[in-house]
C-alpha positions as CSV (number, residue, x, y, z in Angstrom):
1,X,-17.7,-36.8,10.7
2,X,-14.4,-35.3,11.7
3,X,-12.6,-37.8,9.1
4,X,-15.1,-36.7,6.3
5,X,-13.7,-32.7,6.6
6,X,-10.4,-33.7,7.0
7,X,-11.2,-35.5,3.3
8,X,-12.2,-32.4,2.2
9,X,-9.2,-30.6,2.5
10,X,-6.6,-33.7,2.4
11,X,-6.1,-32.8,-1.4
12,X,-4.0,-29.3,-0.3
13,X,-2.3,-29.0,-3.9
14,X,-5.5,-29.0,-5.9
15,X,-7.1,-26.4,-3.0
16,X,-4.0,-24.5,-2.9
17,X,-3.9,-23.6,-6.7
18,X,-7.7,-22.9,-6.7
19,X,-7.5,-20.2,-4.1
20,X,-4.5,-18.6,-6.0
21,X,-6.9,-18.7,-9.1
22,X,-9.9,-17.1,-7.0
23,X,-7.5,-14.6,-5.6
24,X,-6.2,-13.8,-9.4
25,X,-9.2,-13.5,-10.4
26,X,-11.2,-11.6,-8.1
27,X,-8.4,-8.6,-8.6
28,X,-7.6,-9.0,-12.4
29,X,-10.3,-7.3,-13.9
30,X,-9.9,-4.4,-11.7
31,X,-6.5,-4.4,-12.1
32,X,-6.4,-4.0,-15.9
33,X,-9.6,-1.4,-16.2
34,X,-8.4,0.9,-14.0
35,X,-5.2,1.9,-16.8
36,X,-6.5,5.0,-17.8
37,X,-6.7,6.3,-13.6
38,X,-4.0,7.5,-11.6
39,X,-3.9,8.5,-7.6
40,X,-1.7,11.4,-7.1
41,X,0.8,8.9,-5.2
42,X,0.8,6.7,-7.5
43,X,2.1,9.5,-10.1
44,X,4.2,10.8,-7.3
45,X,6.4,7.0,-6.9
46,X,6.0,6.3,-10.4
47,X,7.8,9.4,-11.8
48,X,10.2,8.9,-8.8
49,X,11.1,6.2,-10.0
50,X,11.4,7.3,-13.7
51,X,13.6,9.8,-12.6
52,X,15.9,7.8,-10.3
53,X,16.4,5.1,-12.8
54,X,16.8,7.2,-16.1
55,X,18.4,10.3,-14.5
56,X,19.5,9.1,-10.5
57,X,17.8,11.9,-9.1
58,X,14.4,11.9,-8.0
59,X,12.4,15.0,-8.5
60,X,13.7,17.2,-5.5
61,X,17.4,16.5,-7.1
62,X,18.1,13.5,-4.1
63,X,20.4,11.1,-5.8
64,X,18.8,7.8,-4.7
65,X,17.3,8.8,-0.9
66,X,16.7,6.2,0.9
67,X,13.3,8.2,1.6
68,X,11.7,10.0,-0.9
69,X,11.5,13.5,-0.3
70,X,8.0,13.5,-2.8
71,X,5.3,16.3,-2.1
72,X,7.7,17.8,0.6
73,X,6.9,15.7,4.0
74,X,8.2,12.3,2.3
75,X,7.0,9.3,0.9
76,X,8.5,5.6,1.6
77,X,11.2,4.6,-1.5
78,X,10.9,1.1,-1.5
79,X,8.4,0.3,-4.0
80,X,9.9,3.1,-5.9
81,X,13.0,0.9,-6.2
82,X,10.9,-2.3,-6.8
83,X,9.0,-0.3,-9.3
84,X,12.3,0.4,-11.5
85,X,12.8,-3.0,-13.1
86,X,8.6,-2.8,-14.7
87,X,9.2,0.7,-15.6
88,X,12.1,-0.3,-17.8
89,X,10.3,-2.4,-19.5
90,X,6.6,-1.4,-20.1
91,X,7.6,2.3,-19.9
92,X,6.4,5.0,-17.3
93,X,2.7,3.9,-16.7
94,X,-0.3,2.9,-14.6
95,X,0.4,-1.0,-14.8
96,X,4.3,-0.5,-14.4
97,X,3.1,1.6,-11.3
98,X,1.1,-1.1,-9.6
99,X,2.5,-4.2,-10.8
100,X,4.3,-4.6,-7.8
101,X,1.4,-4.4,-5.3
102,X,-0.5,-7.0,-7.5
103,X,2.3,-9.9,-7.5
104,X,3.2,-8.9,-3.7
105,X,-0.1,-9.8,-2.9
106,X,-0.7,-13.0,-4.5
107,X,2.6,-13.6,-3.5
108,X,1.8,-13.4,0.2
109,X,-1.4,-15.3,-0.3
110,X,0.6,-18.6,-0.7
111,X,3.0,-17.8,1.7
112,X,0.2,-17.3,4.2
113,X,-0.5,-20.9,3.3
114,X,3.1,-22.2,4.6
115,X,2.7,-20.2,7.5
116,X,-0.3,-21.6,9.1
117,X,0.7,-24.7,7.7
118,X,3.8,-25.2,10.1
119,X,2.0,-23.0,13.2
120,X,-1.3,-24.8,13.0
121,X,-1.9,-27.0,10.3
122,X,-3.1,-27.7,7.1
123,X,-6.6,-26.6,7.5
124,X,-6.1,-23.5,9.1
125,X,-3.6,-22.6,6.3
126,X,-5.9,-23.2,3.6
127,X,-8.7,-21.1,5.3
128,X,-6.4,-18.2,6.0
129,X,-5.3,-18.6,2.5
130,X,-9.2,-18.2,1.4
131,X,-10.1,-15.8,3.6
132,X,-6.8,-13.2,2.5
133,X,-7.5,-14.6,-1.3
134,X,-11.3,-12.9,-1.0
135,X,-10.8,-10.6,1.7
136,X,-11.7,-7.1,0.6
137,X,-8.9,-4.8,2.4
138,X,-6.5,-7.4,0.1
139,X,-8.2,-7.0,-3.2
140,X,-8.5,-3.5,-2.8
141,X,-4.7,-2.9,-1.7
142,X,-3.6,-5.1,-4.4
143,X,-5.3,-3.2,-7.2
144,X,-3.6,0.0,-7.3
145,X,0.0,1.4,-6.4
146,X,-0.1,3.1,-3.1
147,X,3.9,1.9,-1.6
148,X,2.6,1.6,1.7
149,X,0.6,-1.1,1.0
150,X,4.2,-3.3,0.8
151,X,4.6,-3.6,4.1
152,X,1.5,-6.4,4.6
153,X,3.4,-8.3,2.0
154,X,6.9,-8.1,3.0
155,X,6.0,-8.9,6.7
156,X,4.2,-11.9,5.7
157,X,7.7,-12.9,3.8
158,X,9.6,-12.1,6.9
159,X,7.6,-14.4,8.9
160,X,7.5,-17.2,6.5
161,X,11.4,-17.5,6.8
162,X,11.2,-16.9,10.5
163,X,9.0,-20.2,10.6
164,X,10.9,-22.4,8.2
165,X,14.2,-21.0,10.5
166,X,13.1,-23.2,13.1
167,X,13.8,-26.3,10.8
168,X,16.5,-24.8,8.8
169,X,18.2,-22.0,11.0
170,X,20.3,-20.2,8.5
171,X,16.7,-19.0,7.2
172,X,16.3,-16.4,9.9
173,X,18.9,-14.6,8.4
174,X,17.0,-13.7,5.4
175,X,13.6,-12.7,7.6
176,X,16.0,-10.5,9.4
177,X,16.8,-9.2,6.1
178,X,13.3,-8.6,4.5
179,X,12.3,-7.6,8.0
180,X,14.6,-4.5,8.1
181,X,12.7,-4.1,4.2
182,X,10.0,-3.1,5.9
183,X,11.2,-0.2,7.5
184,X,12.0,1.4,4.5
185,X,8.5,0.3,3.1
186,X,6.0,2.4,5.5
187,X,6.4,4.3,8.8
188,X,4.2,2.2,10.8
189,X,7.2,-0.2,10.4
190,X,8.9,1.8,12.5
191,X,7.1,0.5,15.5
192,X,5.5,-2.7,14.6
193,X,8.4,-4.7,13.4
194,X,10.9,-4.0,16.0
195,X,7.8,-5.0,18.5
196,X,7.2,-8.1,17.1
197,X,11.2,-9.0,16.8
198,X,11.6,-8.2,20.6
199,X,9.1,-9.9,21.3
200,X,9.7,-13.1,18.9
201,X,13.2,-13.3,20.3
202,X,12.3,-13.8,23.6
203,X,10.2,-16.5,22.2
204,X,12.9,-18.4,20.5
205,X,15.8,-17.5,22.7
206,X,13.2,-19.4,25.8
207,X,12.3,-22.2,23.9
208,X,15.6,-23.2,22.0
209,X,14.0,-23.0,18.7
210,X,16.9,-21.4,16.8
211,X,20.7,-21.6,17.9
212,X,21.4,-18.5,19.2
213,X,24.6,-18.2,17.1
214,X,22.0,-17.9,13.9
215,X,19.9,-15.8,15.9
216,X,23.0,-13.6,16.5
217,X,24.0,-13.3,13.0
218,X,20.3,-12.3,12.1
219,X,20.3,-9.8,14.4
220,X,23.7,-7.8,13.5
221,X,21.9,-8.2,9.4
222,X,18.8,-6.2,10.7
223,X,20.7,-4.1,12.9
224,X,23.3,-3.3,9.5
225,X,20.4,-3.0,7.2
226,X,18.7,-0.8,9.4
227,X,21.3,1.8,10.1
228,X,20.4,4.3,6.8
229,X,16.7,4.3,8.2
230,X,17.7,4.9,11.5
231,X,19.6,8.1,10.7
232,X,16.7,9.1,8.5
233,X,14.2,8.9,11.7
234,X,17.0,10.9,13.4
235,X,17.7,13.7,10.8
236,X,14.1,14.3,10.9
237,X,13.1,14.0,14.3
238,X,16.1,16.9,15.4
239,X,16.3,18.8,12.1
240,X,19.4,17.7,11.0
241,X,20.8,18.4,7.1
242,X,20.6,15.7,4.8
243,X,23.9,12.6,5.2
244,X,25.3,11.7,1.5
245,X,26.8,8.8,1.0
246,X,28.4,7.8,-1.9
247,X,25.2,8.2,-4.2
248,X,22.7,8.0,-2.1
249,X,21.2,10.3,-0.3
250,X,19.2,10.5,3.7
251,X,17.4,13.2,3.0
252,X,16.0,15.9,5.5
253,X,12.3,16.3,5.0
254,X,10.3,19.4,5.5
255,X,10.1,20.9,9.3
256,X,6.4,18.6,9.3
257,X,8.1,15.1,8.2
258,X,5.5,12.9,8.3
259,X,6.8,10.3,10.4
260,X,6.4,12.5,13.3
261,X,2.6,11.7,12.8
262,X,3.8,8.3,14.7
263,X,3.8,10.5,18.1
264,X,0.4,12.6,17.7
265,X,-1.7,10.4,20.4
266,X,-5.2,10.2,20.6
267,X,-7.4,11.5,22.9
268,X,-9.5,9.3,24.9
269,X,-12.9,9.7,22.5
270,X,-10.8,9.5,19.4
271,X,-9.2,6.2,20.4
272,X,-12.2,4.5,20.8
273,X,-14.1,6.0,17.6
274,X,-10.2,4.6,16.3
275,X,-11.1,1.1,17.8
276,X,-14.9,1.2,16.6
277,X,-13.4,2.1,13.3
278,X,-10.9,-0.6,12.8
279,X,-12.3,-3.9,14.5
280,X,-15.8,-3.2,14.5
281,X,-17.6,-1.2,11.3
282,X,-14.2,-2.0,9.6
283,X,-14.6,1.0,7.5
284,X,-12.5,4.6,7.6
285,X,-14.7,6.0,5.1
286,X,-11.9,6.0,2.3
287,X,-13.2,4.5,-1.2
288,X,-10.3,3.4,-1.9
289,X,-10.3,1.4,0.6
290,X,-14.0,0.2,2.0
291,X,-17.0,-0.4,0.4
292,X,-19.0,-0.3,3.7
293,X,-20.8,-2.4,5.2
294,X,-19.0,-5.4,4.4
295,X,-15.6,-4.5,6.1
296,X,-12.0,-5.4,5.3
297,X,-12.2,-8.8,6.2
298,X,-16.2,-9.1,6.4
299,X,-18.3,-8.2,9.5
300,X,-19.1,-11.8,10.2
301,X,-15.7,-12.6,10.8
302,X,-15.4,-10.5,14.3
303,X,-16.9,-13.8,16.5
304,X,-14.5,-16.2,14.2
305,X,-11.5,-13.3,15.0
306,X,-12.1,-13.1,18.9
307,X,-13.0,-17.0,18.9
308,X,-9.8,-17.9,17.1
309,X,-7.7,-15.1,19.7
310,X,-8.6,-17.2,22.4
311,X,-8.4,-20.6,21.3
312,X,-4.3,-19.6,20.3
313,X,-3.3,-18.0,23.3
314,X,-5.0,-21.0,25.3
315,X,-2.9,-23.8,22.9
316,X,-0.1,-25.3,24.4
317,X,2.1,-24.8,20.9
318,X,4.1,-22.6,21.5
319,X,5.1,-20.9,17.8
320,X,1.5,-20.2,16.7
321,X,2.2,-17.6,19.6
322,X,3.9,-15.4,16.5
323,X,0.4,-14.5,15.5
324,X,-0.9,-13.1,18.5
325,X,2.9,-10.8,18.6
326,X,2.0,-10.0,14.8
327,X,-1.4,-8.9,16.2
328,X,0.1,-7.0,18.9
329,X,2.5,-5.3,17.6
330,X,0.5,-4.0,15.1
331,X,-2.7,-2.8,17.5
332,X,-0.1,-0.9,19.3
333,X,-0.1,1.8,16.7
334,X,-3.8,2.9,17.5
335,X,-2.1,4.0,20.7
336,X,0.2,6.4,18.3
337,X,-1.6,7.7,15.5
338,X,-4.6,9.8,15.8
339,X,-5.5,10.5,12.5
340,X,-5.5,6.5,11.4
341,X,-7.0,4.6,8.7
342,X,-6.8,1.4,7.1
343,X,-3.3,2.1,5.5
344,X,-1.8,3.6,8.4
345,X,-2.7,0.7,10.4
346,X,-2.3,-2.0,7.3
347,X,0.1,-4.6,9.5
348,X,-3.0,-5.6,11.8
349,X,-5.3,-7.4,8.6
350,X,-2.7,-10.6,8.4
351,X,-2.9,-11.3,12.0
352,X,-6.6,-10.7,12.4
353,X,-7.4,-13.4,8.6
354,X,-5.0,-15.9,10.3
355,X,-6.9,-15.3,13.9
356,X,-10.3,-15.5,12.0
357,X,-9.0,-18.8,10.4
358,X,-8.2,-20.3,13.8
359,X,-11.7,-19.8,15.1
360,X,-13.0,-20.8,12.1
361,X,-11.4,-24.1,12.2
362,X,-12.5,-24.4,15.6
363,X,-15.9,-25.2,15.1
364,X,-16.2,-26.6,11.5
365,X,-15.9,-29.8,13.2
366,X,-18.5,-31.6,11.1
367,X,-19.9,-31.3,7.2
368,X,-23.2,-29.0,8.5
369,X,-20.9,-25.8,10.2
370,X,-18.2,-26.5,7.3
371,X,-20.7,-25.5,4.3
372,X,-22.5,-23.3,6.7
373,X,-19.6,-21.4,7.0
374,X,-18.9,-21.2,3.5
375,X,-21.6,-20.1,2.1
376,X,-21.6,-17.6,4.6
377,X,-18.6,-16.3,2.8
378,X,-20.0,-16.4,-0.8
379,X,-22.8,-14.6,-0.2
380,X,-20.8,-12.0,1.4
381,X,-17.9,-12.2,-1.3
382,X,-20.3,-12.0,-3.7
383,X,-21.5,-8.9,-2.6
384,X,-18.4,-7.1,-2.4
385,X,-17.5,-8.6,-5.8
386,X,-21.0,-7.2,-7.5
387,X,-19.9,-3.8,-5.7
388,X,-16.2,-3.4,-6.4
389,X,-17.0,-3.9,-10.2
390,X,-20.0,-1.9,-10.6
391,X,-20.5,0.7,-12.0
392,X,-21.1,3.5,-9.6
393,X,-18.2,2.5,-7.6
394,X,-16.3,3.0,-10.6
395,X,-17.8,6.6,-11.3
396,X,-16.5,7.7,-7.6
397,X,-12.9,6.5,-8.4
398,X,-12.5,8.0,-11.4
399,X,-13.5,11.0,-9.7
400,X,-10.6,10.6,-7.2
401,X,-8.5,9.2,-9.7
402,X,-9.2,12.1,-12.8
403,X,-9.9,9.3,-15.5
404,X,-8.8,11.0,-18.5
405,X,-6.4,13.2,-17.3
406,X,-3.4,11.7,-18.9
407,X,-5.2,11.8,-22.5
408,X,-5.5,15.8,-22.1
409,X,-2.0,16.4,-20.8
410,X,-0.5,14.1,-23.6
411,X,-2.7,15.9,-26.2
412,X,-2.1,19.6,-24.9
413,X,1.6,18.8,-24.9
414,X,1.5,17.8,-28.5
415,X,0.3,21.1,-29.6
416,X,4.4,22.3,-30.8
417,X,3.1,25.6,-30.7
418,X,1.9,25.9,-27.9
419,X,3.8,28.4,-25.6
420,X,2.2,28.0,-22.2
421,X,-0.5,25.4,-21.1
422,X,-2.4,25.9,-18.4
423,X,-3.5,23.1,-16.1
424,X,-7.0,23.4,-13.7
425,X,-7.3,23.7,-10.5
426,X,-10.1,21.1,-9.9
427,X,-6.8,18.3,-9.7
428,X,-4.9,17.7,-6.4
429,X,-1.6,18.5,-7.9
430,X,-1.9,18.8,-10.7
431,X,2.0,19.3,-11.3
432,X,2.8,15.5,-10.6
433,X,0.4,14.3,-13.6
434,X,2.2,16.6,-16.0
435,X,5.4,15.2,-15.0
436,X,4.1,11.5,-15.5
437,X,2.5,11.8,-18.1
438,X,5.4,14.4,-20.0
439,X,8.3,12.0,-18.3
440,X,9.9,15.2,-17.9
441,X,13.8,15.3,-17.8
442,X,13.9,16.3,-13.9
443,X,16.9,18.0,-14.1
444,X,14.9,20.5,-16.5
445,X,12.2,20.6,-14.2
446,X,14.4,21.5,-11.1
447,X,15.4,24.4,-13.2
448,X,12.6,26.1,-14.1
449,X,10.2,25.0,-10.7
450,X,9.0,27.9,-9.5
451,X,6.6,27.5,-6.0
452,X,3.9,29.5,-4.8
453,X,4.3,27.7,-0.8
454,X,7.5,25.8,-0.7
455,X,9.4,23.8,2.5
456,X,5.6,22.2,3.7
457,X,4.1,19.2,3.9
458,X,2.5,19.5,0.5
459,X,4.9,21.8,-1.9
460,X,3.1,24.1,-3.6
461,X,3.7,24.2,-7.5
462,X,3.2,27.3,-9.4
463,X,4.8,26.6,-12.6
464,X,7.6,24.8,-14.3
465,X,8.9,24.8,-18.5
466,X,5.5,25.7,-20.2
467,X,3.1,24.6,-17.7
468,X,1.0,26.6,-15.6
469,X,-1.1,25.1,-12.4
470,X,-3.9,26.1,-10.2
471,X,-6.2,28.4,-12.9
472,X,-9.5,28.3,-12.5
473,X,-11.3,27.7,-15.8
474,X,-9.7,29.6,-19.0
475,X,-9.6,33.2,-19.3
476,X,-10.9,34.4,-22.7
477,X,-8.3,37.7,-22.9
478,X,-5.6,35.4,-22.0
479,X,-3.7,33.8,-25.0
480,X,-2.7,29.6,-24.1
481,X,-3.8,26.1,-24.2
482,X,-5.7,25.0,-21.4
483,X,-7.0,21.9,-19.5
484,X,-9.6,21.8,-18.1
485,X,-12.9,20.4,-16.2
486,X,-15.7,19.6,-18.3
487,X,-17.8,20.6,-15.9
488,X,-16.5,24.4,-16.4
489,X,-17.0,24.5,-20.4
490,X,-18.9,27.1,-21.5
491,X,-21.5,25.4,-24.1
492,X,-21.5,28.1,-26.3
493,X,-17.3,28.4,-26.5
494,X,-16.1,28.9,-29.9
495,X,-12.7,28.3,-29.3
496,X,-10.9,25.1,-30.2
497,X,-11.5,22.8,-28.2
498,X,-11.0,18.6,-28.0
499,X,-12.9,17.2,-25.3
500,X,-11.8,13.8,-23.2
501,X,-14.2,11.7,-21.1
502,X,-13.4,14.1,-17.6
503,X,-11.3,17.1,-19.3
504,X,-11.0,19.6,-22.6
505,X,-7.9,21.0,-24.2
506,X,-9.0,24.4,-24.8
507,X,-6.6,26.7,-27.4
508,X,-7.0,30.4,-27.1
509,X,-5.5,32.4,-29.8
């Protein structure tokens, strides 16, 4: 029976295209009917980006910071950068804003595939292939822009060149390169990737897998590369002034930088409502994120995870041992962050597929378990599928997400007369969505910024050129164009007014 599922996956190219297929389209249609949304972040790295690559400065006048300065306690530059390229292209917009994401994504998916190809085997790297390809935490994160959601991606890169490096040595030079990447993609970097190289050292260095004078060379390429972040962490940790060099910029971030969030430790109760959170409902109550109760990798895969932990660290190869320092490096962090969600913690989902995989593997040792197991996953893909598309689901994003938005700010700022235009309150800065969707020259918009709570996590913006933020409503004795909720009109208005699916332009004369 063994030599009838090995059949089953013996044709690898055929499988392997069909999960890239499955994974391509599970995400697509979400991909492309979310164009008219925007997250605030996502408007935040997107105009960043605008700015740095039609003006080099971002908007807080940085001339390209190796951080981005953003709402005031930073935001990681990276996929700003990465961003630039689309943007050039297709113009300032949602798919130029999440473009990256989406190919990084599908990009790791086959890389997975090599991975557990050459730590396991074949099998195991077409399930974890299958398993990231339909696992909900990778749809969702592939979907929309948030730059944090890099790092998964560009640590899956890493270790696929630290794996082929023990067959071709000069590899390991470019994982030590995308490796030190990832510190400048999210925070949590800052602690999981220098974990799992210590760690992963030790393991080659014993072992003799790589000659140490390529291991050597890798290390003084991360250690190069990783200099500008360093001094970044240090600026901000001792309130230092910002370091220019040349054109770029290491910026010093507000007196709450957020990557001082890394130290805040959980009490005893939050840790384990942390470790409930994470590895057992698998949900942090973000929508963006979880459509409980199906989990970011699916609930039934906890016995296949802890199944596939213990069959790895009992196996007598050695370099599959890369997983469990993956995994380990990136638990760590519930140990650091109190306040922690499924983007803080985003590096532990690769380990924990490739884990589940393992198990997995472990007992679909005849035809019966094998389809057992899959349709297992079908029904439960299927679920999440029916959900992620519906349309409820889509109603609470679009709240989060102020569908529409960019219609009445493109509309109000059409109106040439229009002297001052007044935004709502009911928007979580709204500021950033005017700039997006205006492409405001930032140098004019350094100019005429005026803040009503400034040098904080979360700048403040009163006004800047003809815009106006944070009005309630429209006063009726105060002359304007104004955008607002449609939940505030007054039915009985008889101003001019042109109303959008979420949001009005209302003129006052």
């Amino acid at each position: 029976m063994k030599s009838k599922i090995k059949e089953i996956f013996s044709n690898t190219k055929f499988f392997f295209w069909l999960i890239i297929f499955v994974a391509i389209a599970l995400r697509i249609g979400k991909f492309f009917s979310k164009s008219s949304w925007l997250n605030q972040d996502e408007a935040s790295i997107g105009y960043d980006a605008f700015a740095l690559l039609n003006y080099g400065i971002d908007r807080n006048g940085m001339s390209f910071p190796i951080h981005l300065v953003s709402w005031g306690s930073g935001q990681n530059a990276l996929y700003a950068y990465l961003s630039m390229p689309f943007i050039a292209i297709f113009g300032l917009c949602s798919f130029s804003v999440r473009i990256v994401n989406f190919i990084a994504v599908i990009g790791s998916i086959a890389a997975i595939y090599h991975i557990c190809r050459d730590l396991f085997d074949k099998k195991v790297g077409l399930i974890a292939m299958a398993l990231t390809a339909i696992s909900p935490w990778s749809i969702m994160i592939s979907v929309w822009g948030l730059e944090s959601n890099l790092f998964p991606s560009l640590f899956v890169f890493g270790l696929f060149f630290l794996v082929k490096a023990f067959k071709k040595p000069y590899k390991i030079c470019l994982s030590a390169a995308i490796f030190s990447l990832c510190l400048y993609s999210y925070g949590s970097a800052y602690v999981v990737v220098p974990v799992f190289l210590l760690l992963s050292i030790i393991l080659v260095l014993k072992n003799k897998l790589i000659p140490l004078k390529w291991v050597s060379i890798a290390f003084g390429i991360f250690v190069i590369m990783s200099i500008p972040i360093g001094l970044f962490v240090l600026i901000n940790k001792f309130g230092w002034s910002s370091i220019h060099l040349g054109p770029f910029t290491i910026p010093s971030m507000a007196e709450n930088a957020r990557i001082n969030e890394l130290l805040n430790v959980p009490g005893p109760k939050r840790l384990i409502n942390n470790i409930l959170d994470i590895f057992v409902f698998q949900n942090d109550k973000l929508i963006f994120n979880t459509i409980p109760p199906l989990g970011w990798t699916y609930i039934i895969s906890i016995p296949f995870t802890i199944l596939g932990f213990f069959e790895t660290i009992k196996s007598k190869n050695r370099i599959n041992k890369l997983i469990l320092f993956a995994f380990i490096s990136a638990a760590i962090l519930i140990f650091f962050l109190a306040d922690i969600n499924s983007n803080r913690i985003n590096g532990i989902f690769i380990p924990i597929i490739v884990l589940t995989a393992a198990g997995i593997n472990s007992i679909i040792t005849n035809k019966t378990a094998a389809i057992a197991v899959l349709c297992s996953y079908l029904v439960f893909c299927s679920t999440f599928t029916l959900g992620f598309y519906s349309n409820s689901y889509a109603k609470k994003q679009s709240v989060n997400q102020y569908d529409s938005l960019g219609e009445a700010i493109k509309y109000a700022d059409s109106i040439t007369d229009a002297e001052t235009i007044y935004v709502t309150d009911s928007v979580n800065m709204p500021y950033i969505y005017v700039l997006f969707y205006t492409q405001e020259n930032p140098h004019e918009y350094i100019k005429t910024v005026k803040y009503s709570k400034a040098n904080i996590d979360f700048n403040q913006i009163k006004s800047f050129g003809k815009w106006e933020f944070n009005i309630d409503g429209y006063s009726e004795n105060e002359p304007g164009v104004y955008i607002i909720d449609n939940k505030v009109i007054d039915p009985e208005s008889n101003h001019d007014m042109v109303k959008f699916k979420n949001y009005s332009v209302v003129t006052i004369e």
